[in-house]
PDB file of N, CA, C and O in Angstrom, chain B, residues numbered from 101:
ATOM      1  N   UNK B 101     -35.262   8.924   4.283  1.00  0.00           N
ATOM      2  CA  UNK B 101     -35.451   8.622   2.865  1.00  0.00           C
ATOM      3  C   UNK B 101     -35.204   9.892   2.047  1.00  0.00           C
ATOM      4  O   UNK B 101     -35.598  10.962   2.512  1.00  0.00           O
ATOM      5  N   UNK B 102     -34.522   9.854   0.749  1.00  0.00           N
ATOM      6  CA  UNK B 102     -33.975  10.961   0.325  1.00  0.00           C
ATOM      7  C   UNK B 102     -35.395  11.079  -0.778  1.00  0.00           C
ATOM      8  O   UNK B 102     -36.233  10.185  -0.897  1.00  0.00           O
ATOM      9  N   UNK B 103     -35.411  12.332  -1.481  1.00  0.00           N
ATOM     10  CA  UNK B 103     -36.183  13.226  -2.248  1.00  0.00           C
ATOM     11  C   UNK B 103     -35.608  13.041  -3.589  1.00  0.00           C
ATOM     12  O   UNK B 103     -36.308  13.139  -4.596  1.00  0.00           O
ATOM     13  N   UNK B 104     -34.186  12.742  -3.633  1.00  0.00           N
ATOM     14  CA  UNK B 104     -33.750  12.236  -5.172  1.00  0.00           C
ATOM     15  C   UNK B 104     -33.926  11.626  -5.840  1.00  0.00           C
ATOM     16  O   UNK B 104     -34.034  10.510  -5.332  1.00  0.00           O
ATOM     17  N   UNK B 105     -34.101  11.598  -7.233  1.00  0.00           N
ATOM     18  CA  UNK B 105     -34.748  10.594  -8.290  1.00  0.00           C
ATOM     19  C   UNK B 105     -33.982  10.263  -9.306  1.00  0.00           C
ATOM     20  O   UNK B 105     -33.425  11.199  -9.879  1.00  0.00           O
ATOM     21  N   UNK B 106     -33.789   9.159  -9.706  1.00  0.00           N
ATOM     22  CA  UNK B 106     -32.916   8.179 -10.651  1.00  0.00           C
ATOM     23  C   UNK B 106     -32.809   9.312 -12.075  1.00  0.00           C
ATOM     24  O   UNK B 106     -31.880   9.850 -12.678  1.00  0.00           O
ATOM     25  N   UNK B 107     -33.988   9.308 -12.167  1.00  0.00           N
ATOM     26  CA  UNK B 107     -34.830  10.592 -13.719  1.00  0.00           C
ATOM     27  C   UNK B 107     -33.934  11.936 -13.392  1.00  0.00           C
ATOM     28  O   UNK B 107     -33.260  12.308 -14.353  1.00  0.00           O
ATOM     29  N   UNK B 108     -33.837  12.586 -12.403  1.00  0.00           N
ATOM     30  CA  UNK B 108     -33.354  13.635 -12.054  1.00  0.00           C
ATOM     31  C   UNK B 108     -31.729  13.474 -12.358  1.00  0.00           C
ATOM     32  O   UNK B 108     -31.313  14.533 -12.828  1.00  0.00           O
ATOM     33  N   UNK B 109     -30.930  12.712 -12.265  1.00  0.00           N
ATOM     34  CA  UNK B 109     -29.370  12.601 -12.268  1.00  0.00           C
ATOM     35  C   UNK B 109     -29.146  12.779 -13.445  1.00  0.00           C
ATOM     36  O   UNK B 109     -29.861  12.411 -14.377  1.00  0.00           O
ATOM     37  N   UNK B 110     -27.469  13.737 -13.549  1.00  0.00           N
ATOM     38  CA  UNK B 110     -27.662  14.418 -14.532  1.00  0.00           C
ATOM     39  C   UNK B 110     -26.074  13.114 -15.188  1.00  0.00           C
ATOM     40  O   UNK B 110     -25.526  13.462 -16.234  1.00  0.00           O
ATOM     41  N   UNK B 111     -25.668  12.094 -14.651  1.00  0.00           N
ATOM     42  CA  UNK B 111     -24.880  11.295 -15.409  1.00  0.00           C
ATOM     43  C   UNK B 111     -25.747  10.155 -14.727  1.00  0.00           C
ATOM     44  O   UNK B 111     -26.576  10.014 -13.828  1.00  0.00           O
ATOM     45  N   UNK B 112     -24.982   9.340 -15.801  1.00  0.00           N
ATOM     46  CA  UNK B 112     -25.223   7.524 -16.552  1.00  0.00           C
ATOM     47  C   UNK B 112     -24.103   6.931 -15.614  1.00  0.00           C
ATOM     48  O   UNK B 112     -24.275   6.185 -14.650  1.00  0.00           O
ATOM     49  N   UNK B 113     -23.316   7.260 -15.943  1.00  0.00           N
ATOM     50  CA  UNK B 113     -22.146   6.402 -14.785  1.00  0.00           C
ATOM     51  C   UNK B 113     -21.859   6.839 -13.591  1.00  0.00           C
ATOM     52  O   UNK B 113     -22.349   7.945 -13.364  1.00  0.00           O
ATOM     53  N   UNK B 114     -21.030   6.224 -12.440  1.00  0.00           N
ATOM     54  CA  UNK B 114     -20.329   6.108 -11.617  1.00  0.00           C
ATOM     55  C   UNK B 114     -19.447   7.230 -11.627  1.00  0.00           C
ATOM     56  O   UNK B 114     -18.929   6.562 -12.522  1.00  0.00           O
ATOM     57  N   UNK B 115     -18.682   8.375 -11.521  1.00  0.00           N
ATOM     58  CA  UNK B 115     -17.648   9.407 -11.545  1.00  0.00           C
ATOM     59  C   UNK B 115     -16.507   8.488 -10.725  1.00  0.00           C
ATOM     60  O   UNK B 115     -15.391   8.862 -11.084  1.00  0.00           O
ATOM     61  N   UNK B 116     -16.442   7.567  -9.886  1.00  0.00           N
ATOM     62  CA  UNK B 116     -15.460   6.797  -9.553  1.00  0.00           C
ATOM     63  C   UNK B 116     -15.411   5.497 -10.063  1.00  0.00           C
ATOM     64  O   UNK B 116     -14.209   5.515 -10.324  1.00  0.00           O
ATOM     65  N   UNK B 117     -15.613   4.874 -10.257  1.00  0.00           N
ATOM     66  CA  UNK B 117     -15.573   3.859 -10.573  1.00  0.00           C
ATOM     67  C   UNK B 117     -16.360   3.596 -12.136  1.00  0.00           C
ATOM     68  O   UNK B 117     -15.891   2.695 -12.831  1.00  0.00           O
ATOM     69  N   UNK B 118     -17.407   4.294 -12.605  1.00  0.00           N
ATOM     70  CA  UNK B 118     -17.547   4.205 -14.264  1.00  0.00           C
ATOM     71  C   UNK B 118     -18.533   2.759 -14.416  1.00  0.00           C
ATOM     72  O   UNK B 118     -18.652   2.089 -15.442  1.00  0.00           O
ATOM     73  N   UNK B 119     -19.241   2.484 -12.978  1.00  0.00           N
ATOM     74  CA  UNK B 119     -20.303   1.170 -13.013  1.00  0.00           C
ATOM     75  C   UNK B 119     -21.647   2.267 -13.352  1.00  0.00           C
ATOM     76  O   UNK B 119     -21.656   3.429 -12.947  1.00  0.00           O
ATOM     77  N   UNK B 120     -22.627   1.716 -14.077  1.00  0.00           N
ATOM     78  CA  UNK B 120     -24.306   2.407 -14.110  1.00  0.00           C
ATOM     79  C   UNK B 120     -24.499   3.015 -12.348  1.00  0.00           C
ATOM     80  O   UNK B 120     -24.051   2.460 -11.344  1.00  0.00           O
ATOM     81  N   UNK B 121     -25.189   4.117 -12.405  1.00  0.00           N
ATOM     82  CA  UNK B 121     -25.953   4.635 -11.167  1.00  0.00           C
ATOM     83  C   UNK B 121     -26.853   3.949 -10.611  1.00  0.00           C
ATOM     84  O   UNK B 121     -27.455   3.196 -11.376  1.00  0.00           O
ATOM     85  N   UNK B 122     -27.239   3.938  -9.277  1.00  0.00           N
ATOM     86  CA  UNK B 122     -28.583   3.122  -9.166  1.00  0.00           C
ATOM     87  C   UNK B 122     -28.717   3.882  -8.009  1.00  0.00           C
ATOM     88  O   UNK B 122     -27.879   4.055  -7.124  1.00  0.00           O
ATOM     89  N   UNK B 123     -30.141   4.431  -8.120  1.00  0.00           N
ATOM     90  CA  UNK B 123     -31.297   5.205  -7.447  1.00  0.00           C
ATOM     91  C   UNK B 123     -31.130   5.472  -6.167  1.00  0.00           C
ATOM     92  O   UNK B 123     -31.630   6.500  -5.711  1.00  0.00           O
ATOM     93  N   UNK B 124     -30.148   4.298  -5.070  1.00  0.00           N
ATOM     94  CA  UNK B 124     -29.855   4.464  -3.341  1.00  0.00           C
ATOM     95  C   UNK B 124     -28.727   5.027  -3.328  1.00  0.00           C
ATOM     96  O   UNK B 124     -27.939   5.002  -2.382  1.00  0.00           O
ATOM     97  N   UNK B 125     -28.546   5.654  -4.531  1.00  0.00           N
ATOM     98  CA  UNK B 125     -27.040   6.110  -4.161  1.00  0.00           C
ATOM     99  C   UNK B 125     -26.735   7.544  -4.858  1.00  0.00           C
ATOM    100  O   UNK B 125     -25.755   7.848  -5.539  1.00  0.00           O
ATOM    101  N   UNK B 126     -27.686   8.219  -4.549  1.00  0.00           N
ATOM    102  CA  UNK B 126     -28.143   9.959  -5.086  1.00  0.00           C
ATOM    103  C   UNK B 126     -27.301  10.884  -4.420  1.00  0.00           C
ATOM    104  O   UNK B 126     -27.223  10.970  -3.195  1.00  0.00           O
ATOM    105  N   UNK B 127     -26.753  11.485  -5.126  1.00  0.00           N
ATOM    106  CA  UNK B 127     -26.325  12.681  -4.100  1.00  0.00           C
ATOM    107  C   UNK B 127     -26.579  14.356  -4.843  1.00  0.00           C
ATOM    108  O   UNK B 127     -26.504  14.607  -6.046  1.00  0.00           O
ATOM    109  N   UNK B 128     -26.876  15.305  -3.770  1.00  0.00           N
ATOM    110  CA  UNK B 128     -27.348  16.774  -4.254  1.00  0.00           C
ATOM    111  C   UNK B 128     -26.034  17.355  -4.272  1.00  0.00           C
ATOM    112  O   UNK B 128     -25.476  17.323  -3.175  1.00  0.00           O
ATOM    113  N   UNK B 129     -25.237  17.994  -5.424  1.00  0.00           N
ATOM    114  CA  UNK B 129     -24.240  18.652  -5.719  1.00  0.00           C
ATOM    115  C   UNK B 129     -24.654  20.183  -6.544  1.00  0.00           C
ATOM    116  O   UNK B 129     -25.178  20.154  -7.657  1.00  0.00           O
ATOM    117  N   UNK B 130     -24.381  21.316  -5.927  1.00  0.00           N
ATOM    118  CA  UNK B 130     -25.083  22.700  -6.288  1.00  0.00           C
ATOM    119  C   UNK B 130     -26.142  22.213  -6.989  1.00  0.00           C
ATOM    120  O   UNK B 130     -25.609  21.709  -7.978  1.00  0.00           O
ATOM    121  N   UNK B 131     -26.992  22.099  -7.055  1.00  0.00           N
ATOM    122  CA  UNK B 131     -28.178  22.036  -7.235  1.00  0.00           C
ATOM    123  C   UNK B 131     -28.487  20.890  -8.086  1.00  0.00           C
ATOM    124  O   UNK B 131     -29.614  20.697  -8.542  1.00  0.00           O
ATOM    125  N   UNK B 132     -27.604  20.219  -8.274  1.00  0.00           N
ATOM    126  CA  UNK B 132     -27.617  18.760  -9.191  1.00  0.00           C
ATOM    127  C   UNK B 132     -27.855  17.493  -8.945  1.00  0.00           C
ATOM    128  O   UNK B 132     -26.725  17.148  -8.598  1.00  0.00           O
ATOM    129  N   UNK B 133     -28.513  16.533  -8.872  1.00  0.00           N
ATOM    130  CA  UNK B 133     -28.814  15.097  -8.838  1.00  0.00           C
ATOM    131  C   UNK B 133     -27.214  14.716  -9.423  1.00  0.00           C
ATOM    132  O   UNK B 133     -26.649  15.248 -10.378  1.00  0.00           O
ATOM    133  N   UNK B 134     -26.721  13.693  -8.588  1.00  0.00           N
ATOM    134  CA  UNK B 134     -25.487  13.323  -9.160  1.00  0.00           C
ATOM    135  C   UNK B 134     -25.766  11.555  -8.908  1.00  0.00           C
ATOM    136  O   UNK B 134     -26.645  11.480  -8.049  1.00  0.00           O
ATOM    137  N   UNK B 135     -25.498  10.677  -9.181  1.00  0.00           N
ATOM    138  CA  UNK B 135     -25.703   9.393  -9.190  1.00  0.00           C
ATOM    139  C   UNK B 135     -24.240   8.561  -9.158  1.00  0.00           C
ATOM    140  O   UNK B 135     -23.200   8.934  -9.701  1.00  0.00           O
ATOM    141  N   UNK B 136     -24.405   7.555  -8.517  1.00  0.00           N
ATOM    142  CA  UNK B 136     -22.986   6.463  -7.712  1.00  0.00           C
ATOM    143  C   UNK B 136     -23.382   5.477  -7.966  1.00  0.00           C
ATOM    144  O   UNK B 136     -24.606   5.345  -8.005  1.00  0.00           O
ATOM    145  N   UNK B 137     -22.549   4.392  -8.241  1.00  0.00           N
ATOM    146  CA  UNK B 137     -23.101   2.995  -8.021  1.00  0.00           C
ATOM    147  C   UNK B 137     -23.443   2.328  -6.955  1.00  0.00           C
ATOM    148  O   UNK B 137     -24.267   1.416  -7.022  1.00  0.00           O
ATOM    149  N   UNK B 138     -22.762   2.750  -5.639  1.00  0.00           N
ATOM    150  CA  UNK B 138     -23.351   2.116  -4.466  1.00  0.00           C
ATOM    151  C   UNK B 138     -22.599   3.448  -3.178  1.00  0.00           C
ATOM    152  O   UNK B 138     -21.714   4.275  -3.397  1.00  0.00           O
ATOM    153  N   UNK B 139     -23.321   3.209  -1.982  1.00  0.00           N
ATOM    154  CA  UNK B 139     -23.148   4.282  -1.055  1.00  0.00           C
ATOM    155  C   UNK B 139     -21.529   4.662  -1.199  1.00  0.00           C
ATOM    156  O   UNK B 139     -20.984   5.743  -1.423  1.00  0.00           O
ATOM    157  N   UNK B 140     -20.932   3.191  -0.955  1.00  0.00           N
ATOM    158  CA  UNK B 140     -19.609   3.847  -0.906  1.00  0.00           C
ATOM    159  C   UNK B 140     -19.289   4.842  -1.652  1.00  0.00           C
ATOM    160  O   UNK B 140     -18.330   5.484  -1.224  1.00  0.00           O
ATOM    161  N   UNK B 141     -19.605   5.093  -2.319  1.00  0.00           N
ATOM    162  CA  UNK B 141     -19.204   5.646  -3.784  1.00  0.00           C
ATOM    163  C   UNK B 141     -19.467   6.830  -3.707  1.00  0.00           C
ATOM    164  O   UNK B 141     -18.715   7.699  -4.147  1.00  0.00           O
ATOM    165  N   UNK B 142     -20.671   7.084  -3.089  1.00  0.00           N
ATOM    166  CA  UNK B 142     -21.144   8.311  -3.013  1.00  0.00           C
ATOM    167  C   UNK B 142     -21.066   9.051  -1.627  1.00  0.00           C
ATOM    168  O   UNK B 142     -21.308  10.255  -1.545  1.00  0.00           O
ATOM    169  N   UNK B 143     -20.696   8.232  -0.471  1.00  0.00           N
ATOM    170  CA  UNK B 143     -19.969   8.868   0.822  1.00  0.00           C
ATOM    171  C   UNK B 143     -18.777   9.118   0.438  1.00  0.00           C
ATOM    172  O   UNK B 143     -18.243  10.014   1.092  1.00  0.00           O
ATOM    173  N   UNK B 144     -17.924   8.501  -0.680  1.00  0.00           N
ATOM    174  CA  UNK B 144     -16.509   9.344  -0.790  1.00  0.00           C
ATOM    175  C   UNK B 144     -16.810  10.634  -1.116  1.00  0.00           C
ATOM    176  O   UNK B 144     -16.416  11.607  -0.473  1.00  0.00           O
ATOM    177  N   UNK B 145     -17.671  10.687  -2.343  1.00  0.00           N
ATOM    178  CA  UNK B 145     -17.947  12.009  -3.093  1.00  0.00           C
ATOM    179  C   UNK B 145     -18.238  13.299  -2.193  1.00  0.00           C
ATOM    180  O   UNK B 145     -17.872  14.470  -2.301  1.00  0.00           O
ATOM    181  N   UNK B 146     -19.239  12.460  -1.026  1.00  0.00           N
ATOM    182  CA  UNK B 146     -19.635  13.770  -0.074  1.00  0.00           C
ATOM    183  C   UNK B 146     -18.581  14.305   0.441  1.00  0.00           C
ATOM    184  O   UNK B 146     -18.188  15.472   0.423  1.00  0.00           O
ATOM    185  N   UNK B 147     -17.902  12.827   1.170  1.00  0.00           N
ATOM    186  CA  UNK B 147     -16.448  13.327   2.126  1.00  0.00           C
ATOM    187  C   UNK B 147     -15.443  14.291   1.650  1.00  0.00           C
ATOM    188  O   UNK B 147     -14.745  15.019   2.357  1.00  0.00           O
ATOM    189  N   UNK B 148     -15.457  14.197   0.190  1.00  0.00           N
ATOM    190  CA  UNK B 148     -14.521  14.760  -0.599  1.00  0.00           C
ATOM    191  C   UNK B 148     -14.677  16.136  -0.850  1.00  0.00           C
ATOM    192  O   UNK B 148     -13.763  16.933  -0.639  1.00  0.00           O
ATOM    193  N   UNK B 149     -15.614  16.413  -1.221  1.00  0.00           N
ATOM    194  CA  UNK B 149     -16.473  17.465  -1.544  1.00  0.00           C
ATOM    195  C   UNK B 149     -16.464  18.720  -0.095  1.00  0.00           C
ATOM    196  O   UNK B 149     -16.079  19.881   0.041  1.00  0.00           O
ATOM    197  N   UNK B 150     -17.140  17.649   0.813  1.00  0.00           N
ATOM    198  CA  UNK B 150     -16.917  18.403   2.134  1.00  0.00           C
ATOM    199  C   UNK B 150     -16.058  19.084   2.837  1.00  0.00           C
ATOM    200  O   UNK B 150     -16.293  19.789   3.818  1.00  0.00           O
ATOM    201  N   UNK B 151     -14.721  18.796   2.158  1.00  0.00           N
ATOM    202  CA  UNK B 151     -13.587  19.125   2.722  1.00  0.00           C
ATOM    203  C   UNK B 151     -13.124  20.510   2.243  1.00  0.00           C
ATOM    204  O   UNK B 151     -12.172  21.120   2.729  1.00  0.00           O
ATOM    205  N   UNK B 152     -13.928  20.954   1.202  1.00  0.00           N
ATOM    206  CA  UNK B 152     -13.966  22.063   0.564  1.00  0.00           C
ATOM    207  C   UNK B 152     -14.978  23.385   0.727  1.00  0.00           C
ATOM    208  O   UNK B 152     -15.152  24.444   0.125  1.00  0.00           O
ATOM    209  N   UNK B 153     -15.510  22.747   1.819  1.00  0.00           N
ATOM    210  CA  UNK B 153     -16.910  23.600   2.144  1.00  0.00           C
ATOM    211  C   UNK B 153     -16.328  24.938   3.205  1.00  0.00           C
ATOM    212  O   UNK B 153     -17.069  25.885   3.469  1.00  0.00           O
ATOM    213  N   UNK B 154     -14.869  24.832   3.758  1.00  0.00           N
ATOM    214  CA  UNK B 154     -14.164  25.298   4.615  1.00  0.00           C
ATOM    215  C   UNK B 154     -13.420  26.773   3.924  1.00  0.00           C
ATOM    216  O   UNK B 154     -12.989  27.777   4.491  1.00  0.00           O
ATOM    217  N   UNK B 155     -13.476  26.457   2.678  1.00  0.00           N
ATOM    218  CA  UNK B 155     -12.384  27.190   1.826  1.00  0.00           C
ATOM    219  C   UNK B 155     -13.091  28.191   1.246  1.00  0.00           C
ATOM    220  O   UNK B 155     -12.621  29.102   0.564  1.00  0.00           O
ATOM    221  N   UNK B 156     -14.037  28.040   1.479  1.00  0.00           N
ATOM    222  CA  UNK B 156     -15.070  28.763   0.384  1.00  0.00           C
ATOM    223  C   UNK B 156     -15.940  29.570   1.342  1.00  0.00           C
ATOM    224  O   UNK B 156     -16.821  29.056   2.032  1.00  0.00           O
ATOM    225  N   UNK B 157     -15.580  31.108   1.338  1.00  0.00           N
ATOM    226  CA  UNK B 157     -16.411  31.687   1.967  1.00  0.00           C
ATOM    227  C   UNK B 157     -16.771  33.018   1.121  1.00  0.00           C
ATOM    228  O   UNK B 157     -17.613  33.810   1.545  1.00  0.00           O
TER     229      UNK B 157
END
């Protein structure tokens, strides 16, 4: 169970798709509450994101 909170996200929409956030679908970005409309949404974001974690040292 994640520690993230609906209150905490710092957008209203979806960054992919542009549907409202809802609370099971939180993700921690540098230190930010970021909000998705549904997992998918927000396992792309990680996947995406992740791929960059390599580059950066």
């Amino acid at each position: 169970m994640s520690d993230l909170k609906l209150e905490d996200c710092i957008n209203e929409t979806c960054p992919w798709s542009g549907k409202p956030v809802v609370e099971t679908s939180l993700a921690l970005y540098k230190g930010h509450v970021v909000g998705f409309c549904n997992t998918g949404c927000r396992d792309k974001f990680e996947k995406a994101v992740g791929m960059f974690d390599g580059l950066l040292r």
